[in-house]
C-alpha positions in Angstrom: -0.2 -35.9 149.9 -2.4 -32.9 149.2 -5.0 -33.0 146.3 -4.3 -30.7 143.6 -7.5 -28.3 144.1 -6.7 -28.2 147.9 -5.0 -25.0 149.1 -1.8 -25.0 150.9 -1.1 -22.1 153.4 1.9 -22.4 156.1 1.5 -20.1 159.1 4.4 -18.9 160.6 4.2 -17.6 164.5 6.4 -16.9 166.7 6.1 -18.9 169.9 3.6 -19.9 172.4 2.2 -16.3 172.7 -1.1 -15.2 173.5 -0.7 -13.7 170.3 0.7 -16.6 168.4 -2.3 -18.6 169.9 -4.9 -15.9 169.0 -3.2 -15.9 164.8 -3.4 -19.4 164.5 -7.2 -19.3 165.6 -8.7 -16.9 163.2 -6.3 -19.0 160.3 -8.1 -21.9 161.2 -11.3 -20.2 161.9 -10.5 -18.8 157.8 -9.6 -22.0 156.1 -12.8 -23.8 158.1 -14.9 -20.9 157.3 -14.6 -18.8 154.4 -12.1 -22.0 152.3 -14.7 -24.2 153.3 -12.1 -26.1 154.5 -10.9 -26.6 151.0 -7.4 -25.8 152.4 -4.2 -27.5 154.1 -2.8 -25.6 157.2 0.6 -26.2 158.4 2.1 -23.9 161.6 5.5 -23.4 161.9 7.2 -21.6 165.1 10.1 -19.5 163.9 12.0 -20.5 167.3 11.7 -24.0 166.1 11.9 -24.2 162.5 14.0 -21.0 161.4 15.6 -23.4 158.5 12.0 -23.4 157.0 11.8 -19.8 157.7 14.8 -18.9 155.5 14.2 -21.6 152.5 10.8 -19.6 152.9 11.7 -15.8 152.9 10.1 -15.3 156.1 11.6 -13.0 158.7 8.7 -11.9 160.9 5.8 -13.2 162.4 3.3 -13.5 161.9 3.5 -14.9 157.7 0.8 -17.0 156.1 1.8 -18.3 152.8 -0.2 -19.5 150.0 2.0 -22.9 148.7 -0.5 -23.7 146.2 -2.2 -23.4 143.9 1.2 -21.6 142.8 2.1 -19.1 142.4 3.1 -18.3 146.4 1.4 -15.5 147.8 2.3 -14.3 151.6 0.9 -11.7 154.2 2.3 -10.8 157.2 1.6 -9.2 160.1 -1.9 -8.9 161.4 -4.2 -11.4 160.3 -7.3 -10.5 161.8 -8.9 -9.0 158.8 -10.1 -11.8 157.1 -11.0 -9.6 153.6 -7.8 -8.7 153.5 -6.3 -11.8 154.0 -8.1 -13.5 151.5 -8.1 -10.6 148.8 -3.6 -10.9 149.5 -3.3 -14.2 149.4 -5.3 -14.3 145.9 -8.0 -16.2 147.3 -11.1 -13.9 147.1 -12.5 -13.9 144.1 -16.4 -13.8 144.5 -16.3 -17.2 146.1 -14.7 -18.6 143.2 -11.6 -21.1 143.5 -8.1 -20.5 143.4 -7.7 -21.4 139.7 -11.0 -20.1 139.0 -9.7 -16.6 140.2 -6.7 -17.1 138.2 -8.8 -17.7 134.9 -11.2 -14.6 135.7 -8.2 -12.4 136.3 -6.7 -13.2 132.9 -10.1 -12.9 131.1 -10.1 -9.3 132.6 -6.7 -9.2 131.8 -5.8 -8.4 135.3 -2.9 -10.2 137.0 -3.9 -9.1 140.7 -1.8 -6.4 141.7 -0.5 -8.0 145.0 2.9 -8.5 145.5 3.5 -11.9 146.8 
């Protein structure tokens, strides 16, 4: 399956939509560019999976979630800003790695503010 210091998003989009098609490029653009493709991308349609959307909490389009490293992390909506994607989904910490981010937020003794 996935290696542990991988990162697991799940796009959700809504359809074969200009749109849709335009979301799921700048993800993949992201996890190629900015994750160094250190990251697992899975896209759901809504229409086609709305099971996955529910077990998932998702009720709009378009959600990426962070699966892992736990815990989940999610932003919806537009995803063009790739800052802000990053900084949401927990995974902008001066280039540093997932858990790496996670250990230099406790040592500040911050726990990222984000809700997720």
């Amino acid at each position: 399956m996935n290696a542990p210091d991988r990162i697991r998003l799940r796009l959700y989009v809504a359809g074969p939509s200009p749109r849709s098609a335009r979301t799921i490029d700048h993800v993949r653009r992201l996890c190629e560019g900015a994750l160094a493709e250190a990251c697992d991308l899975e896209i759901v349609d809504l229409y086609q999976q709305p099971g996955l959307a529910a077990e998932d909490g998702v009720v709009a389009a378009p959600t990426l979630l962070r699966l892992s490293p736990l815990p989940v992390r999610r932003v919806a909506g537009d995803l063009t800003d790739a800052r802000r994607v990053l900084a949401t989904l927990g995974l902008d910490a001066g280039g540093a790695s997932p858990p790496q981010a996670a250990q230099q937020q406790q040592q500040q003794g911050t726990g990222g503010g984000d809700v997720a």
